[in-house]
C-alpha positions as CSV (number, residue, x, y, z in Angstrom):
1,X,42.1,54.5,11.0
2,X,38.9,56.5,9.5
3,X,35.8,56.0,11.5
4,X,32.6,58.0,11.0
5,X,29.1,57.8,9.1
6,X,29.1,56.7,5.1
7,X,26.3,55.8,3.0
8,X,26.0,52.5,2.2
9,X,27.1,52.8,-1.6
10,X,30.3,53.4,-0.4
11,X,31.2,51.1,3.0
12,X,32.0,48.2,0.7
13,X,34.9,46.5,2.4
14,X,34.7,48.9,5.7
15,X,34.3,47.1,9.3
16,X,30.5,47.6,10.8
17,X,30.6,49.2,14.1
18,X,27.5,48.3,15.3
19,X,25.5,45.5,15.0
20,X,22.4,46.3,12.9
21,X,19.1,44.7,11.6
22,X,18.7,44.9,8.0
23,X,14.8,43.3,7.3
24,X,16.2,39.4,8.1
25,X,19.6,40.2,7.8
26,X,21.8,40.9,11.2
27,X,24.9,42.7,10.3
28,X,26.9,42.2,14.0
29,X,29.6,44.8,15.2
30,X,33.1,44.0,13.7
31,X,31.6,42.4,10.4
32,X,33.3,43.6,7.4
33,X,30.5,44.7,4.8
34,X,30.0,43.5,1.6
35,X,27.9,43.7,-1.4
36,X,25.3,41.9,-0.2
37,X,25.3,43.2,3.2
38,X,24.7,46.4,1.4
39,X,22.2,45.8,-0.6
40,X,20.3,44.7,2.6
41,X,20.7,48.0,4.1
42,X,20.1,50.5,1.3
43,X,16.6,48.0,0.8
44,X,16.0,48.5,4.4
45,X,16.4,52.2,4.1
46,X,19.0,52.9,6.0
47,X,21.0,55.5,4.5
48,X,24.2,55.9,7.2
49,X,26.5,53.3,8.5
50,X,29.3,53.9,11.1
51,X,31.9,52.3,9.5
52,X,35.7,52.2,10.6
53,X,38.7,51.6,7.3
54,X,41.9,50.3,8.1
55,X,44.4,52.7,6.3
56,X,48.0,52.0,4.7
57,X,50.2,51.1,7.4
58,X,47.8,49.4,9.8
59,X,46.4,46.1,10.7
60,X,42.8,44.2,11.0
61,X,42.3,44.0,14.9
62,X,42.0,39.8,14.0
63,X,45.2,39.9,11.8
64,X,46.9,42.3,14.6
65,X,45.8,40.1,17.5
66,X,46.8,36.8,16.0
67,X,50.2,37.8,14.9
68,X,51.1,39.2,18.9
69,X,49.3,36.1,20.2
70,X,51.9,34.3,17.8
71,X,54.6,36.0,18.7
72,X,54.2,35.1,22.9
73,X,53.7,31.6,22.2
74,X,55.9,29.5,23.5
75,X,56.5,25.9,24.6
76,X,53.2,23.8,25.2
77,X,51.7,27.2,24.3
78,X,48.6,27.0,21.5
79,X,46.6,29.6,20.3
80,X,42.9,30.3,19.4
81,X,41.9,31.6,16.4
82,X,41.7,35.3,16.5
83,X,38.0,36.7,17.0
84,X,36.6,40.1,17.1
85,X,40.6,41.6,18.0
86,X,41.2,38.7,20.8
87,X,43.3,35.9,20.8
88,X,43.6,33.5,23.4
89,X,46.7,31.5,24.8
90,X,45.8,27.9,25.9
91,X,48.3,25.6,28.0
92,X,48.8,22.1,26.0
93,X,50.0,20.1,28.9
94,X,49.6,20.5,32.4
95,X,52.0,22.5,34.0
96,X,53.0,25.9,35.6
97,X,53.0,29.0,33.3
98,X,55.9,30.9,33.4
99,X,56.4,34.9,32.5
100,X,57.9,37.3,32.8
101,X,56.2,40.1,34.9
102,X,58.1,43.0,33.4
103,X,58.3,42.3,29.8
104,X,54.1,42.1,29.8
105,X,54.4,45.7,31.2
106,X,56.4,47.3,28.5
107,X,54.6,45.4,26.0
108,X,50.9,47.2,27.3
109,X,52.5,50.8,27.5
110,X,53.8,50.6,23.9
111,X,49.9,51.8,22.5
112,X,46.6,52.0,23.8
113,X,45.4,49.6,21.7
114,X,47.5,46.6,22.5
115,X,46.3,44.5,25.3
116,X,47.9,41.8,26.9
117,X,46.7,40.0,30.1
118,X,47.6,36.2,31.8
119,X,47.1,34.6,34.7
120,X,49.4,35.0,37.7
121,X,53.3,34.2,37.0
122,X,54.0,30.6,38.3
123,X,50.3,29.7,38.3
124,X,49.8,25.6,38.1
125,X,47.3,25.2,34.8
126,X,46.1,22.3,33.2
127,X,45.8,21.4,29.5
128,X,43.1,23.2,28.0
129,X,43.1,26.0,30.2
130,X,43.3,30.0,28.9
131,X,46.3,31.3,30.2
132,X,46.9,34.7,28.4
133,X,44.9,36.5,26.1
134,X,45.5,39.4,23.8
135,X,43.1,41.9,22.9
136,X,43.3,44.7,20.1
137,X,40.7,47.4,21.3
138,X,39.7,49.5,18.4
139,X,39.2,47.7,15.2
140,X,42.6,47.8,14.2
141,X,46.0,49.1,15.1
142,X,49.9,50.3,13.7
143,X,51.7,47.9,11.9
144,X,54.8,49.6,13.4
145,X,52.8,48.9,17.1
146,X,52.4,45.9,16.7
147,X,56.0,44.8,15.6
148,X,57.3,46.4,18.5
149,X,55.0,44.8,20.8
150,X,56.7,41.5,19.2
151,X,60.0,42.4,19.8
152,X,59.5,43.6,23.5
153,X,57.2,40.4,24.5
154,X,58.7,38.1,26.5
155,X,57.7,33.9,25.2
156,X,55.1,32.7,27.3
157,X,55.6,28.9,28.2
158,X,54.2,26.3,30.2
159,X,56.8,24.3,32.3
160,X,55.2,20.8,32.1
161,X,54.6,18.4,35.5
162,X,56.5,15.7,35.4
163,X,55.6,12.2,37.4
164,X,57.4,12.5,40.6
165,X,58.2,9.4,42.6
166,X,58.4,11.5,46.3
167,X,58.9,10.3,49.6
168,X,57.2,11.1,52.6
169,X,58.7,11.3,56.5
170,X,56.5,11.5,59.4
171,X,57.6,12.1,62.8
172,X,55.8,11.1,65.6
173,X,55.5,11.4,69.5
174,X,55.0,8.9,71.8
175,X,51.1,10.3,72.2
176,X,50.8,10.7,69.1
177,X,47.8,9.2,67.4
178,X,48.2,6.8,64.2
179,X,45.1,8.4,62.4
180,X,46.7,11.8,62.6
181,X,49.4,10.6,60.5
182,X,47.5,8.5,58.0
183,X,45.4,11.7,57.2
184,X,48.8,13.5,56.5
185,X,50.1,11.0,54.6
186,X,46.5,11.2,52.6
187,X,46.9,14.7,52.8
188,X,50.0,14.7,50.6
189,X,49.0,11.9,48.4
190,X,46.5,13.5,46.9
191,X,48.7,17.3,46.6
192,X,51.2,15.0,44.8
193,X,48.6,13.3,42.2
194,X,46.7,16.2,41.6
195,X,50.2,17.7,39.6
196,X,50.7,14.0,38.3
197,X,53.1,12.7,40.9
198,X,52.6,10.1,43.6
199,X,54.0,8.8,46.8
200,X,56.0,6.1,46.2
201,X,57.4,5.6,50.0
202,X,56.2,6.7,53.2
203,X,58.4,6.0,57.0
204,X,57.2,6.7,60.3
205,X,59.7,7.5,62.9
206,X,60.3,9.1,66.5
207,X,60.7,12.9,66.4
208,X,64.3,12.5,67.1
209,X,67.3,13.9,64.9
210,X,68.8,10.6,64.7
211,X,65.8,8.4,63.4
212,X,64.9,11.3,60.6
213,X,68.4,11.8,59.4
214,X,68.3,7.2,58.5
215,X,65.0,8.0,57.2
216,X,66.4,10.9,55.1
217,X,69.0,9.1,53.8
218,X,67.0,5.9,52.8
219,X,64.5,7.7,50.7
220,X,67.4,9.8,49.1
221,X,68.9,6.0,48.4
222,X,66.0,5.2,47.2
223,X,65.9,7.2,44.4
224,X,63.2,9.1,45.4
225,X,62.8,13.0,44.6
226,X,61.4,15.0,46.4
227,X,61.9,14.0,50.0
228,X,58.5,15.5,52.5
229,X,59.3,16.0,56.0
230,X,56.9,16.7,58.5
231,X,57.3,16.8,62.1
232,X,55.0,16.2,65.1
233,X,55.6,19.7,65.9
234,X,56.5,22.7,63.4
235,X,60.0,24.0,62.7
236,X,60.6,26.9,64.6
237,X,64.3,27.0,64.2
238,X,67.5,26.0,61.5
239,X,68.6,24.0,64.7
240,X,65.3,22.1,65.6
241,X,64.9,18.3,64.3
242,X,64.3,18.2,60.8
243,X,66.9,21.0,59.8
244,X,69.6,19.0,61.8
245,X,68.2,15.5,60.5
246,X,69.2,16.9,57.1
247,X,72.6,18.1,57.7
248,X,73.0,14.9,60.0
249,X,71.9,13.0,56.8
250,X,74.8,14.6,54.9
251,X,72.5,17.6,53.0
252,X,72.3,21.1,53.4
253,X,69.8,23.5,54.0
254,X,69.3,26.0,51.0
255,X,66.6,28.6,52.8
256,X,64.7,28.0,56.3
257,X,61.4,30.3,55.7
258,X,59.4,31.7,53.6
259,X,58.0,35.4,53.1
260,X,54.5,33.5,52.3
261,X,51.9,33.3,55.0
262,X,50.4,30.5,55.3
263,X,53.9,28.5,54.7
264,X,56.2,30.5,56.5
265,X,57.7,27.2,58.5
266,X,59.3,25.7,55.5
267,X,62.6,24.0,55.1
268,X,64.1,23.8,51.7
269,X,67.0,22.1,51.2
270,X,69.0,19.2,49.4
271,X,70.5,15.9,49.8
272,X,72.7,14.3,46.7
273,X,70.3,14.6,43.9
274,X,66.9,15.0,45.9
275,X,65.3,18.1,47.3
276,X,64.3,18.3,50.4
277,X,61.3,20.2,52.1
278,X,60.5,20.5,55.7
279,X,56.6,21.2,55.4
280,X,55.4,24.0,57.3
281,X,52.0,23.1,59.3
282,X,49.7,24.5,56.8
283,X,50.4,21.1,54.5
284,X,48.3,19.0,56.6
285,X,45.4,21.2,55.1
286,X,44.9,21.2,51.0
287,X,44.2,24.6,51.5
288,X,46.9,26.7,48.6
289,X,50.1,27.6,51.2
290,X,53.3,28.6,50.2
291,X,54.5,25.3,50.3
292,X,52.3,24.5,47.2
293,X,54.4,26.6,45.4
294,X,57.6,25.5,45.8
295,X,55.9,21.5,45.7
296,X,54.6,22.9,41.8
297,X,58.0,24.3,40.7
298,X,59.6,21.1,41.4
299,X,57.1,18.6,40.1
300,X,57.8,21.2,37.1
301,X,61.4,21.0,37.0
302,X,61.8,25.0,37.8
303,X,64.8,26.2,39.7
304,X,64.0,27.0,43.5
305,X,66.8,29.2,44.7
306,X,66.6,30.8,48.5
307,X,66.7,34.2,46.3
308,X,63.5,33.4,44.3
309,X,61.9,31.9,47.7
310,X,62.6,35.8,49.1
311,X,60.9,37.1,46.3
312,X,57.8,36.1,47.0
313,X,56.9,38.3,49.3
314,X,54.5,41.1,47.2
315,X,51.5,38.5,46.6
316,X,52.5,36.2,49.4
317,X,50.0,37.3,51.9
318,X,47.6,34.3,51.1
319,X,44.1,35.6,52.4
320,X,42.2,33.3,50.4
321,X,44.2,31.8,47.8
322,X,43.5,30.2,44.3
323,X,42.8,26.6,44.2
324,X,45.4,24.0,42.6
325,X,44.1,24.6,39.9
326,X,41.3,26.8,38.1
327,X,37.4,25.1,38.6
328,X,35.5,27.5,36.6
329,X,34.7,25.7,33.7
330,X,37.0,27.1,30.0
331,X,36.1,26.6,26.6
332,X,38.0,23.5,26.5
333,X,35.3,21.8,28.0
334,X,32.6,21.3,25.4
335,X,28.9,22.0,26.2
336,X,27.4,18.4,26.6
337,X,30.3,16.9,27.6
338,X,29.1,14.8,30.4
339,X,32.1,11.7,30.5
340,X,31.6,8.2,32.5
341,X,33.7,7.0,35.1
342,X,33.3,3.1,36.5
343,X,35.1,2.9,39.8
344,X,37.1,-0.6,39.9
345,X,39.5,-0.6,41.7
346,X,38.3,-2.0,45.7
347,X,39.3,-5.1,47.5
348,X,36.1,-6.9,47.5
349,X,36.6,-7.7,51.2
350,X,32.5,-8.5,52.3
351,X,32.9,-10.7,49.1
352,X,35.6,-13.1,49.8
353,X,37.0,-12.4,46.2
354,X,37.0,-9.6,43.4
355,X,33.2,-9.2,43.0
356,X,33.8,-7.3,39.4
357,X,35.1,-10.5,38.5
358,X,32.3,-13.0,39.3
359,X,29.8,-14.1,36.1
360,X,26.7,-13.2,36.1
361,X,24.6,-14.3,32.6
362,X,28.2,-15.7,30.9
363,X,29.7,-12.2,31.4
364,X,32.2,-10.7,34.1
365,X,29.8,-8.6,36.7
366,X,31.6,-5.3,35.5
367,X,31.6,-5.4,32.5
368,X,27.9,-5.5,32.0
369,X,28.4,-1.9,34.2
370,X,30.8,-1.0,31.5
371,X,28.7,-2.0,28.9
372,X,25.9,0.0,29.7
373,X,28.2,3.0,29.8
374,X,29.8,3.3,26.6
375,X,26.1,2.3,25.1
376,X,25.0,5.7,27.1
377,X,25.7,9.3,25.6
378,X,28.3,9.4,27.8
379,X,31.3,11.1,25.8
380,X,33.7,8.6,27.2
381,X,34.0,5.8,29.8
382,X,37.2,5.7,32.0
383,X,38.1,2.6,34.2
384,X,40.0,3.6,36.7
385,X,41.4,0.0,38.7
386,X,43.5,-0.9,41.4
387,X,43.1,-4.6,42.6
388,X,43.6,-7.2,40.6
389,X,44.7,-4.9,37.4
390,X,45.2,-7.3,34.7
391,X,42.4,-9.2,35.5
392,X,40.6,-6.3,35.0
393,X,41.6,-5.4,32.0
394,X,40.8,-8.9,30.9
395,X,37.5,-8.9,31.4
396,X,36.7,-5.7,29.4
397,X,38.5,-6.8,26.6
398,X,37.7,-5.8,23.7
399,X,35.4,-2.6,25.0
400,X,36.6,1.0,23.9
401,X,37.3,2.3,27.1
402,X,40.5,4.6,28.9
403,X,42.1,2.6,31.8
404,X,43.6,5.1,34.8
405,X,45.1,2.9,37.3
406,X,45.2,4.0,41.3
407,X,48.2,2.7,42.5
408,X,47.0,3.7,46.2
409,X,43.2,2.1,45.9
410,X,44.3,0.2,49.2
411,X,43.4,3.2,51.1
412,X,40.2,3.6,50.0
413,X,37.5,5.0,47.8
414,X,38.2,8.2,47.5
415,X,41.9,8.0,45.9
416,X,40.0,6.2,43.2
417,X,37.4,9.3,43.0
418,X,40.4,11.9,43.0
419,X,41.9,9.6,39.8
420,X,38.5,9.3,38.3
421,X,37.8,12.9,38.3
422,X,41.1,14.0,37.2
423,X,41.1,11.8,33.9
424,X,38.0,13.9,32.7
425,X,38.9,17.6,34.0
426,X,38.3,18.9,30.7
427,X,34.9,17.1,30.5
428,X,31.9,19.1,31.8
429,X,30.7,16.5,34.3
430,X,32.0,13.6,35.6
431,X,29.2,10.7,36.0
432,X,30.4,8.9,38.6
433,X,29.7,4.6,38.1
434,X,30.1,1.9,40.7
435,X,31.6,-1.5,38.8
436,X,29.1,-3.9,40.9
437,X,25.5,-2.6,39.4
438,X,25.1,-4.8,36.9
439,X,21.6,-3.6,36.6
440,X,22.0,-0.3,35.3
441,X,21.5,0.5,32.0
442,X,22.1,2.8,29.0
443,X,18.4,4.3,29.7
444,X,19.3,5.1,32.9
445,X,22.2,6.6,32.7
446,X,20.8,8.9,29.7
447,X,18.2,9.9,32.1
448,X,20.8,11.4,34.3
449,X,22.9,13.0,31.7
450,X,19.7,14.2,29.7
451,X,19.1,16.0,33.4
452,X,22.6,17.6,33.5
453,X,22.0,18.7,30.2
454,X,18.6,20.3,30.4
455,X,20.2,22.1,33.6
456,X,22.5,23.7,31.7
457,X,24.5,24.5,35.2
458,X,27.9,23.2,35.9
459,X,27.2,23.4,39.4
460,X,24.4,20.6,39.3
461,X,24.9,17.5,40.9
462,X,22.1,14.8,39.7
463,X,20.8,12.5,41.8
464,X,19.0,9.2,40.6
465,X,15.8,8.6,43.5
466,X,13.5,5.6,44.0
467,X,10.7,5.7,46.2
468,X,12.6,8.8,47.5
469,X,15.6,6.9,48.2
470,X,18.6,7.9,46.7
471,X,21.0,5.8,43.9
472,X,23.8,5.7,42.0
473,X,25.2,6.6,39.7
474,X,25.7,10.8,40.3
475,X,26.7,13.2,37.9
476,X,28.9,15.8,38.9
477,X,29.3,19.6,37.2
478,X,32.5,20.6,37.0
479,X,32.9,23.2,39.8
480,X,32.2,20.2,41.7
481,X,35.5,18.5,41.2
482,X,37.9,20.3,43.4
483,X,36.1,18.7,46.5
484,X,36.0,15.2,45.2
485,X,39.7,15.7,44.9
486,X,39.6,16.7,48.7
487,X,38.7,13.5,50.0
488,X,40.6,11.2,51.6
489,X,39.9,7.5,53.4
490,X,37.6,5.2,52.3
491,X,34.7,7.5,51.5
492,X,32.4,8.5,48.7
493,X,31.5,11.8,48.0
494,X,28.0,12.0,50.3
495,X,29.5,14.7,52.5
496,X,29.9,16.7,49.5
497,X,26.5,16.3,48.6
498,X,25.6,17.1,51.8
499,X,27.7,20.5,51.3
500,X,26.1,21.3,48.3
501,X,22.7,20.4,48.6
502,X,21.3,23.5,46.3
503,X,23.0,22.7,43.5
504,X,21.4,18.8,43.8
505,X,18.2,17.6,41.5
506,X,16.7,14.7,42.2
507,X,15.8,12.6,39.2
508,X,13.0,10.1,40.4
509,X,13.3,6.9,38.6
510,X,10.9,3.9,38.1
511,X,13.5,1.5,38.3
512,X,15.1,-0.2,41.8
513,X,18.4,-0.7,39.8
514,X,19.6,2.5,41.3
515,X,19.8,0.8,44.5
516,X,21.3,-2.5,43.7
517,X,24.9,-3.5,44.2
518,X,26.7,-6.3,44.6
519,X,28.1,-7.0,48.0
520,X,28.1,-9.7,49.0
521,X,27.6,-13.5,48.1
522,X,24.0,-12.7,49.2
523,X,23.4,-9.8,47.2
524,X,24.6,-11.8,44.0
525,X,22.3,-14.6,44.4
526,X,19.7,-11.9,44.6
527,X,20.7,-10.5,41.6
528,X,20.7,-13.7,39.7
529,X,17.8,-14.4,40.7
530,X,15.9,-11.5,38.8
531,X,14.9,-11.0,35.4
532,X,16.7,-8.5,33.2
């Protein structure tokens, strides 16, 4: 490649290598020059421009990048389009990337000027997210480089989550308190649906070999894949209960431990066609243990051999480990994407019936909170339901709206936040909408988003206020959504407002709609009785 100084008269077609001002015009680094670009210069008086020529036998840093970037991509791979000697590597499904460590090395040391980074090996990513990116560093490179960088890459590819129906045993002592169980059982719920499984069958027995070896079997019966042990206590020993209940059960243990701290206590093993894992105490946290990683590579259909377990021991040392799954917002999320989400799913218990359900003004109570949604600049309005499902959908009939259902809305609010705010992870906020305020309108809601937006923070959380009190709805940045997916019980997302209170604005409102919901048979009367 020539680089150096030429006069303008005769760059025509060279690359520019720094961005320069020409009376109006800006000429930016990387842009290749043409007539009129130097016509602009030579009027501006500039009489030298640092130009770089691709020669014979080389290629454009866009042309060079693309064709590597093409060459990686593999299954539920997609590339950007090359820019200024970068192309990015997106996932197109959710899933855990797989490469291969060594071939990424000799790809780098085959010339300087090929680049080639990606996340971690066997990192869980979600659709949209970058998970490579290749980067040509001088403004372009060897033909012959490049070709053998394509030969020596090893095909990127993104093993895709598939829905898992897993079961769940819980072993209990005789002291042992039933709200220590239900917040495991929560606990692994949500690690389950946040890679687009669920728990389809839970049993709680004594911590006795006997009882876990029937419970074993009946999931395994079942159907169900995989099977979760936990114990009262941790397995400390390939004799201890749940080890023994598994061979007892007619399985076998593949690997007992695991060079991964936290995780080291895990069982792996298998029983006819399910796997097996013996959790290691860490899983009662959602804190990232080793146990997420073999929990990923089977919701991902990857093999999990007791040699690959023993591999993990560089990079196992989990001091503070990556989240599930990335929070920082990508390019996938556009700008001013702020997307709706109408919680109705409850049980309408202070009610007597499904409140969302009741008319007010000839219409179904939520879908006038719908209604004001989709008439907002919302991007898009998901519905996520639970009770009385098809009724639901009844009543919104007709309305342009995404349905997520929460098959576990029985156990409170916050399964149906984790659902809501996994349906628009690729938004940039989540506005978070209770079904029973029928008072709330397009204006106010626009108010809220027209506050995210004027932020310009993915970190803000916006809170309507009247009279100083606060309302609903809240809109939630992005970086925000890993703790609503944290939650567990029947709880809203206060104490992570309560967390995060620097990143909150207040929004005051003239309007006590903010405050109004719908209850109870009281509250409705109340509401009928106003105005609109």
């Amino acid at each position: 490649m020539k680089f150096g100084g030429l006069p303008p008269s005769e760059a025509l077609g060279a690359i520019n290598v720094h961005t320069l001002r020409a009376g109006e015009r800006v000429i930016k680094k990387g842009r290749v020059l043409t007539a009129d670009d130097l016509a602009a210069l030579g009027n501006a008086g500039i009489t030298n421009v640092v130009c770089a020529q691709v020669e014979l036998g080389e290629l454009a840093e866009d042309v060079a990048a693309a064709r590597l970037a093409t060459a990686l991509a593999g299954e539920h791979i997609t590339l950007d389009e090359a820019h200024t000697g970068r192309a990015n590597l997106r996932a197109a499904a959710a899933g855990v990337f797989v490469v291969d460590r060594d071939a990424i090395g000799r790809v780098n040391v085959i010339d300087e000027a090929i680049t080639v980074a990606t996340v971690p090996a066997d990192s869980p990513v979600r659709a949209g997210d970058i998970v490579a990116t290749v980067k040509i560093i001088p403004f372009g490179v060897a033909a012959s480089s490049i070709e053998a960088a394509c030969e020596a890459a090893s095909i990127f590819s993104i093993a895709p989550f598939e829905m898992k129906r897993a079961g769940l045993v819980l072993t209990r002592f005789s002291a042992t308190h039933e709200s220590v169980l239900d917040r495991a059982a929560e606990t692994q719920r949500t690690r389950l649906e946040r890679i687009g499984s669920s728990l389809a069958r839970e049993l709680r027995v004594p911590h006795d070999t006997g009882a876990v070896a029937a419970a074993i079997r009946e999931l395994a019966a079942a159907g169900l894949d995989p099977i979760l042990a936990m114990g009262a206590s941790a397995i400390v020993d390939r004799r201890d209960v749940i080890p023994a209940a598994l061979e007892k059960a007619g399985g076998a243990i593949v690997r007992y431990g695991m060079p991964v701290d936290p995780g080291n206590l895990l069982l792996l093993g298998t029983l006819g066609a399910s796997t097996v894992i013996g959790l290691p105490g860490c899983a009662r946290s959602l804190e990232r243990s080793g146990f997420d990683w073999v929990l990923e590579r089977e919701c991902a259909n990857l093999p999990i051999t007791a040699a690959a377990v023993g591999a993990l021991g560089v990079g196992g040392l989990i001091i503070d480990g990556p989240r599930p799954f990335p929070i920082t917002p990508t390019k996938a999320r556009v700008a001013s994407a702020v997307a709706a989400v109408v919680l109705a799913a409850g049980h309408s218990s202070r009610m007597g019936a499904n409140k969302l359900l009741v008319e007010l003004e000839g219409e179904p109570l939520l879908r006038h909170a719908v209604k004001a949604a989709l008439a907002s600049r919302a991007t898009e309005v998901v519905v996520v339901t639970g009770n009385d499902q098809e009724r639901v959908h009844a009543a919104l009939a007709g309305l342009t709206v995404r349905f997520v259902h929460n098959p576990d809305y029985a156990t409170g609010m916050a399964s149906s936040l984790r659902m809501g705010v996994a349906a628009t992870a690729n938004a940039r906020a989540a506005m978070i909408c209770l079904g029973d305020m029928p008072r709330i309108t397009a204006t106010h809601l626009d108010a809220l988003i027209g506050a995210f937006t004027s932020a310009d923070d993915d970190r803000a959380i916006i809170v309507p206020t009247f009279e100083r009190k606060r309302g609903n709805p809240v809109v939630w940045g992005c970086v925000h959504f890993h703790a609503i997916t944290e939650l567990v019980g029947d709880v809203g997302a206060r104490a992570v407002i309560e967390r995060n209170l620097a990143d909150v604005r207040m929004v005051p409102l003239d309007d006590a709609a903010i405050l109004v919901d719908v209850d109870t048979p009281e509250a409705l009367a109340a509401v009928r009785a106003t105005v609109p």
